[in-house]
N, C-alpha and C positions, 0 to 999 in steps of 0.2 A: 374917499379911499374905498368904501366898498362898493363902489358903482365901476371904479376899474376891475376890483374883482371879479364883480360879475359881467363885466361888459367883458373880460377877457376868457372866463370860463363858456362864455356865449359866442363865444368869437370862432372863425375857422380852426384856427393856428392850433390851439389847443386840444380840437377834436385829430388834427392829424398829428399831434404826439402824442396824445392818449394813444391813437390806435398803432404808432411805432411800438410805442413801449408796451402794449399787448401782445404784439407781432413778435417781438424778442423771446416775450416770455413764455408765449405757447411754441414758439421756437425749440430753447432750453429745455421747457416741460419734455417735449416730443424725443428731444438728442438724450436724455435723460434714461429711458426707456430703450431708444432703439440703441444708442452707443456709450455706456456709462463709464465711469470712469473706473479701474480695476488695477490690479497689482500683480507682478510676476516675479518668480526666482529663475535666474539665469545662475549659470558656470561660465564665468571667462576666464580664457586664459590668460596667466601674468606675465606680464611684458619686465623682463631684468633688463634693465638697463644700467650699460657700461658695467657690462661682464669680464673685462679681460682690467677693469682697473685693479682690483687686490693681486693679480700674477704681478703686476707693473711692481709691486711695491714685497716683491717674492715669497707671495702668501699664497698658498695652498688649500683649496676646498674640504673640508675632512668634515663637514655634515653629514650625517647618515643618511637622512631624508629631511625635505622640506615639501610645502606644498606649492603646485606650482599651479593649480587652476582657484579660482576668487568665486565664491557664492553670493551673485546681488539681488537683492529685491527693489525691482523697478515699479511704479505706479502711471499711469495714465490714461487715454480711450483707447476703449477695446482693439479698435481696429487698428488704431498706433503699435499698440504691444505687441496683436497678433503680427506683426509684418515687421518685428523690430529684430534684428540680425544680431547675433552676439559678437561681430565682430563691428558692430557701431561704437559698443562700450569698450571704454580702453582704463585695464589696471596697471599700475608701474609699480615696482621697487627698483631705485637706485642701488648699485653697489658698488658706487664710487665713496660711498659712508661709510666703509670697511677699510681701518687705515692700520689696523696692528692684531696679531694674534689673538687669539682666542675667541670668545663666544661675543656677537653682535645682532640685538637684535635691529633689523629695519623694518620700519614704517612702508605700508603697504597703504600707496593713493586712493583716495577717495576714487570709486569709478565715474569718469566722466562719460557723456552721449551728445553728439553734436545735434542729433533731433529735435527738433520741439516738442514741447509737449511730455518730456519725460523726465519724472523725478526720479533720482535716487534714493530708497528711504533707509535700506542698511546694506552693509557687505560684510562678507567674512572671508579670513581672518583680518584683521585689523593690524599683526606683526608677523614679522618671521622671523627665528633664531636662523643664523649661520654662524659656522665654527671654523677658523682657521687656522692655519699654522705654518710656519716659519721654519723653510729647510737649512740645516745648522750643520757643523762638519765635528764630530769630536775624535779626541786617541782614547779608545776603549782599554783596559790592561786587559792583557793574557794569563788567562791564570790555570796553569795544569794540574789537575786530579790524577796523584800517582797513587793510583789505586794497586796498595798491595796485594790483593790476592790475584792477581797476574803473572807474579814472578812465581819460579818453580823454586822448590824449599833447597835454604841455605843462600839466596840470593839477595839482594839488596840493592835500591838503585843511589848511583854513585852519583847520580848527578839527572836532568832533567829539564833542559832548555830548549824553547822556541828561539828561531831567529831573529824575529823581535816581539820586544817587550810591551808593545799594544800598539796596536792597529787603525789609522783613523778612517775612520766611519761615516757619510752623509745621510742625513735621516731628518726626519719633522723634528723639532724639539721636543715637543709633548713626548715620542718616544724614546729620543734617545736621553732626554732627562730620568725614563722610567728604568735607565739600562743602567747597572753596574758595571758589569765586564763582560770579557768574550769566554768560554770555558771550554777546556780542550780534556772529552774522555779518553784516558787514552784504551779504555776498553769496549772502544767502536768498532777495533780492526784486532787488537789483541785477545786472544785467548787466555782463560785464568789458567795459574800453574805453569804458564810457557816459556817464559821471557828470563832467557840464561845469556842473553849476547847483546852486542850495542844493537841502534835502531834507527834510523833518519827517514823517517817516515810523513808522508803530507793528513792530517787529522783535520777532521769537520770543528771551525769553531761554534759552539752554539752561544748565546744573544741570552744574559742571565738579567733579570729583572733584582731589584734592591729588594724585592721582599722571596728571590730566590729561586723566581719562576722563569721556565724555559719559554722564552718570546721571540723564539729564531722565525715563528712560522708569519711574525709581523715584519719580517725583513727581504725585502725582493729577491737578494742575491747571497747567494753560501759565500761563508769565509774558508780557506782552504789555507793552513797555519802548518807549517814544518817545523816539526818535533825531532832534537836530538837526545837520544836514550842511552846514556853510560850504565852500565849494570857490572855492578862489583858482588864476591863472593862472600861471606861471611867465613871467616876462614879460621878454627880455635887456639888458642894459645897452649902451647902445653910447655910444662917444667919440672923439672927433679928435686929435691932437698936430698943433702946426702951429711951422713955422719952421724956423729951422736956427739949429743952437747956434755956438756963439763956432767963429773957424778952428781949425782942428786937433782938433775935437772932433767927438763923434760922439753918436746916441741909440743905446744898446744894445740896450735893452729897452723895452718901455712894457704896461702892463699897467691891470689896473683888480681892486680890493679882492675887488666882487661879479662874479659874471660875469649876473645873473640876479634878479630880488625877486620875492616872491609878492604879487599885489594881489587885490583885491577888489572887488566893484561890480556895479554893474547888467550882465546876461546878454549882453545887444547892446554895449558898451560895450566889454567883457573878449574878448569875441568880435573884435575889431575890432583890437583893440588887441596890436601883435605886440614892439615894442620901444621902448625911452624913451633917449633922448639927454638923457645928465647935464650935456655941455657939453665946451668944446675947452680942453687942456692948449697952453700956448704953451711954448718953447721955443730962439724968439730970442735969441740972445747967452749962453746958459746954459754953465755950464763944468763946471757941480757936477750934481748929480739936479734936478726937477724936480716939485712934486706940486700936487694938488689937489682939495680937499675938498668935495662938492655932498651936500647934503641931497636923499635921492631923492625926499620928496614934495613938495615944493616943482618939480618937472619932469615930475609928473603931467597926464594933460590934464582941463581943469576940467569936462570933461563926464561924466556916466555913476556919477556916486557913485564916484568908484573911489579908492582909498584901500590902505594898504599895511597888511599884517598884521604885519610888525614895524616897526618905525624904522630907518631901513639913512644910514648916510653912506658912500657910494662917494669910494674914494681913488683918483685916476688918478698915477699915477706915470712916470714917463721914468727911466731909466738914463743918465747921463752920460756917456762915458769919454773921454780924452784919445788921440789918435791913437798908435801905433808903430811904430815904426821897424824895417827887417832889411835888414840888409847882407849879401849874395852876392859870391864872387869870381869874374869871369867869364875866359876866356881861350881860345886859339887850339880848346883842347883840348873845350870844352862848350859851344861857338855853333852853331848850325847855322846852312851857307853855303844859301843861296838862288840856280842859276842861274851856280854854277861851271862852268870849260870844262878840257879837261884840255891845252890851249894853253897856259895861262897859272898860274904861278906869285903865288899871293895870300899874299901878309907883311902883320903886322898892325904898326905900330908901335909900339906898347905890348903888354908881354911879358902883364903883367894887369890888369884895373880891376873897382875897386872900386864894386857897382851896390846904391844903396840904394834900398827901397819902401817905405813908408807905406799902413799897412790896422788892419786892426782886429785889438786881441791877439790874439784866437781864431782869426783865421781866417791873422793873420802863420804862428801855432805850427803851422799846418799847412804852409806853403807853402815850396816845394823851388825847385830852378833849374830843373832837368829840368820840373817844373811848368810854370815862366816861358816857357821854350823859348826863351832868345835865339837873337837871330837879326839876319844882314847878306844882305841882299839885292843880288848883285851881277850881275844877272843883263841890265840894261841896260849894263855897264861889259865892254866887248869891244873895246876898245884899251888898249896897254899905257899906265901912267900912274901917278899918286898919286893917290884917291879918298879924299874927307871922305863915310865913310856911315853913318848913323843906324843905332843899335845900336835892334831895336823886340823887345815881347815879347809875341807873342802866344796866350801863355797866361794872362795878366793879363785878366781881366774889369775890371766898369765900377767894383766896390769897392775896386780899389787906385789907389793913388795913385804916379803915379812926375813926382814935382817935378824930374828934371833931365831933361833933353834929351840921352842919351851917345852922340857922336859919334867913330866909331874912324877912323884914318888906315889904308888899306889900298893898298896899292904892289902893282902888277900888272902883270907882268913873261912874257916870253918862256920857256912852261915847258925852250926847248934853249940858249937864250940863254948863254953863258962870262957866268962872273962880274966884273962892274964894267965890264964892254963892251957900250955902250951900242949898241940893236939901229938899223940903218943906215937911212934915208930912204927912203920908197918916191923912184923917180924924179921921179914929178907932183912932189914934194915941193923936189928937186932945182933943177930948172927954175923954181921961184918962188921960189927964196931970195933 
């Protein structure tokens, strides 16, 4: 065995593959040095393939942005790389993988190179989000903003309808899911304070979002929405109470249901026309309430189309109440004297009396004596004597009532005068007896 060995290491054969496999290696050595092996970043650009499959299936592009060029890092000999064309490398995404709304991301192909010699060792991006969406038809409602300070005062609208009542609309769904309705100002074209007459007029609809925001300027084309404008007057009710109720009674109160009806009618008519008398509530001999029922259009005036927006029965009512009564006790000590002299000693003959007045409950529950301010006026009575004088109260206005006449006896006497000694005659007095 080892004399083939060495008869074969001694042999030709082996000295001409030794010096092959030297030959290779200072080869390599040499290619090492002058053309070595290296790495580059390329940009290519990405190939979308089957671009028109998601329209096929009535999906809509609504990506902001995507990227559409691939960053590769390729490896090989120098002189491979230097002369290697970026349109050798080829990047795809399919976008036949996009089969329903919303967000998808696809897989972006490894870059292939039909060259030899060239590895791929990374690329970027590796995905791409795309986002689409699905055009969808809806009926949006109409919804009109009867902005009152438009109408000129004493006016009111009687009514406020579009031709119709929502509108349908073609749109992505993402937006028109984010849509509530269509909204119609009507103070796009009207002036505040203006609006005394009807109106059929064409108004901008604006595009209002569910959390209330104006999204018309996400919508390609204006809506253009016709508005009919009835505008009625506020117009006041007026009425009479007449008579006087049963004695000892009184009218409280009197009032009326409406105080006001909206009507409607010809311009000049409505213009003219400031109040409507329903009619006079009687009240003669009444002890109890009082009322009465008039259909308001029935006291409309027959000219001018005018007519009421709703059906109104005005009730005029009276309050009833029965008179009351309050007793005071009056005395020396809470009259005031009118036109006393500091001569004369005034005694009253009754130590107190009893002063009753009639008025009305509410206004009895207020009323004091002090109020009343009795009073004796003795200010003509300047001789000594006995005097009948009218007890008067003039703190009493015209609403009370005082049914007696109170008369106090008041003795008026010499304020140095001894008691029960009667004061002496002047002389004239003497002489003529």
């Amino acid at each position: 065995m080892k004399d083939k060995i060495k008869t074969f290491f001694d042999s030709k054969t082996f000295f001409v593959i030794l010096s092959i496999v030297l030959a290779v290696c200072a080869w390599l050595l040499v290619l090492s040095y002058t053309n070595p092996i290296t790495s580059r970043t390329m940009e290519i650009q990405i190939d979308f393939l089957n671009s028109d499959a998601p329209a096929n299936l009535d999906l809509q592009d609504q990506t902001v942005t995507y990227p559409k060029i691939a960053t590769v890092t390729v490896s090989g000999r120098q002189d491979v790389l230097n002369n290697l064309a970026a349109s050798e490398l080829e990047v795809t995404v399919d976008l036949s993988e996009i089969t329903k709304a919303g967000a998808t991301k696809l897989k972006v192909s490894k870059p292939t190179c039909e060259r030899l010699g060239i590895t791929v060792n990374d690329y970027y991006p590796k995905t791409i989000e795309f986002t689409y969406d699905t055009v969808v038809r809806k009926n949006l409602e109409i919804r009109i903003n009867e902005d009152v300070s438009l109408l000129k005062e004493g006016y009111a609208y009687a009514s406020v309808t579009s031709t119709l009542s929502s509108i349908p609309v073609s749109g992505l769904a993402s937006l028109l899911e984010s849509c509530s309705h269509v909204e119609v100002n009507l103070s796009d074209s009207i002036q505040a304070g203006s609006l005394d007459s009807n109106k059929t007029e064409a108004f901008l609809g604006r595009f209002i979002s569910t959390t209330g925001e104006d999204i018309t300027h996400r919508f390609n084309a204006e809506q253009q929405i016709m508005v009919n404008i009835q505008i009625a007057k506020k117009v006041a009710l007026t009425y009479d109470v007449t008579g006087k109720p049963a004695t000892d009674f009184y009218v409280s109160k009197e009032s009326i249901s409406h105080s006001h009806v909206l009507v409607v009618g010809d311009y000049d008519a409505l213009k003219n026309l400031s109040s409507i008398s329903v009619g006079t509530l009687s009240v003669a001999g009444k002890q109890s309430n009082a009322e009465l029922s008039v259909d308001v259009a029935t006291k409309l005036p027959k000219n001018g189309n005018l007519s009421l927006v709703n059906k109104v029965t005005a009730k005029i009512t009276a309050e009833i109440k029965a008179y009351q009564t309050k007793t005071f006790p009056v005395n020396d000590t809470n009259i005031n004297w009118v036109g006393k002299s500091e001569q004369f000693t005034y005694t009253l003959s009754l130590e107190s009396l009893e002063v009753t007045i009639k008025g009305k409950e509410e206004q009895l529950s207020k009323l004091t004596l002090a109020a009343m301010a009795p009073t004796l006026d003795v200010q003509d009575k300047q001789v000594v004597g006995s005097y009948n004088i009218p007890l008067t109260f003039p703190g009493l206005d015209d609403s009370y009532i005082q049914e007696t006449e109170y008369v106090l006896t008041v003795v008026i006497t010499q304020a140095n005068a001894e008691d029960d000694v009667p004061s002496p005659l002047p002389a004239s007095l003497e002489e003529n007896g």
